[in-house]
Each structure stands twice: as C-alpha cells, then as structure tokens.
Residue, then its C-alpha position, 0 to 999 in steps of 0.5 A: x792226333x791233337x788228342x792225347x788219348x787217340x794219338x796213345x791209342x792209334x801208337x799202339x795198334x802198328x802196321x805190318x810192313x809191306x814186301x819190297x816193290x822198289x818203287x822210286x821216290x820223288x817230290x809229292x811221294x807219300x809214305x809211312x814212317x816208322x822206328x823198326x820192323x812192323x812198326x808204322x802206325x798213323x805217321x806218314x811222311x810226304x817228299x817235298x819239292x827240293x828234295x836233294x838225289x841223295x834223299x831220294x835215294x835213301x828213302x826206301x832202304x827201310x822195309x817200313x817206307x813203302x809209298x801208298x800214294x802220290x799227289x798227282x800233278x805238277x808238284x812245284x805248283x801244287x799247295x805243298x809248296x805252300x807247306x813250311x818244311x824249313x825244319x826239315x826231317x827229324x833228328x837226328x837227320x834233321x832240325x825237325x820235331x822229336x816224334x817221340x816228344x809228339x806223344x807226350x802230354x803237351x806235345x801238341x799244346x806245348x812242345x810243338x808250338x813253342x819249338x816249331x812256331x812255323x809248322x803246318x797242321x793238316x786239320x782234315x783231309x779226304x780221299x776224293x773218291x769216297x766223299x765225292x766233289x759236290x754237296x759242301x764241298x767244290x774242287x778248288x777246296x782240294 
C-alpha cells in the first residue's frame, strides 16, 4: 500500500503456507512472495510473458509460492504485456526494488520513484465476479 501506516500494518498480519499441489508455473501465473516459512502477507508476484524455462522451473521450490490465480487468455496479447518488467526480479536475483526498502517511510514517495522511474503501479483491481460488469464499469475497463 502507498500508505505507510497500512503497508506496516498488513506486514505484519502473514499467511500460513499452503501444502504442495505441484502446480507448473507459466506466463500469466499469479502468486504469493514471501522470505520464509509461513511468511506471505500482501506481496504477490506475476510471471511475465518472457519468462526463460529455467525461471519457471525455479518458481515454486519454496513452500510460500503457491499460485492462486491466472489471467486467463492469450497472455502475449494481454495489458500485462504492457507492464514494464525491464527491472526484472528482486535482488539479489534481479535489478528490481529492494522489498525491504518498500517498507520504509519514503519507500514509495522516494525510494521507488527515483530508483525505479519506469515502474508500473496497479491503482486498484477487482475480482469480476464479485463487483459485477455493469453500473460504472464496462468489460473493456478490465
């Protein structure tokens, strides 16, 4: 979360880790992160379209990444397509944003604008099925 006070908050309330189901890994997979046993609270990671054989066979060997959901259709045509991953994954894998740094005070009002200028945000999501396609909104918002 931008706010400081609910990115604290949520860090600490974590996620007990699922049993293994030995689900593959592909572009469009949505998962939990986490640092450890039980760790996972609100971070989640998506696998990009790109993505090399040799990632995919490395996500899921920690029991924290289980996915929970996948965007469904063509992914290489999809709006993630869209989303700049040029940072790629976090280090010390990666030339991505320091998780931990996130947390910090001005880890959204400093640290990631001035590090990571060509980052994404996602500024709200539903879940289709529970607010519905209509009223307000219109499928090509989704």
């Amino acid at each position: 979360a931008k706010d400081y006070f609910t990115r604290t908050k949520e860090r600490e309330l974590t996620i007990w880790d699922d049993f293994r189901k030995n689900i593959a890994f592909e572009p469009g997979t949505i998962s939990f992160a986490g640092s450890g046993h039980d760790s996972r609270t609100t971070e989640i990671f998506i696998v990009m379209p790109g993505a090399t054989k040799e990632q995919l066979n490395k996500f899921g060997e920690n029991s924290w990444e289980t996915p929970f959901a996948v965007i469904e259709g063509d992914v290489e045509k999809s709006a993630l397509k869209k989303i700049y991953s040029g940072y790629g994954d976090m280090p010390p894998w990666g030339k991505g944003p320091d998780s931990n740094r996130i947390y910090d005070v001005d880890g959204y009002t400093r640290y990631l604008p001035k590090n990571f200028p060509k980052l994404d945000y996602i500024d709200r999501c539903y879940v289709v099925d529970e607010v519905g396609i209509g009223g307000d909104f219109s499928e090509g918002e989704f």
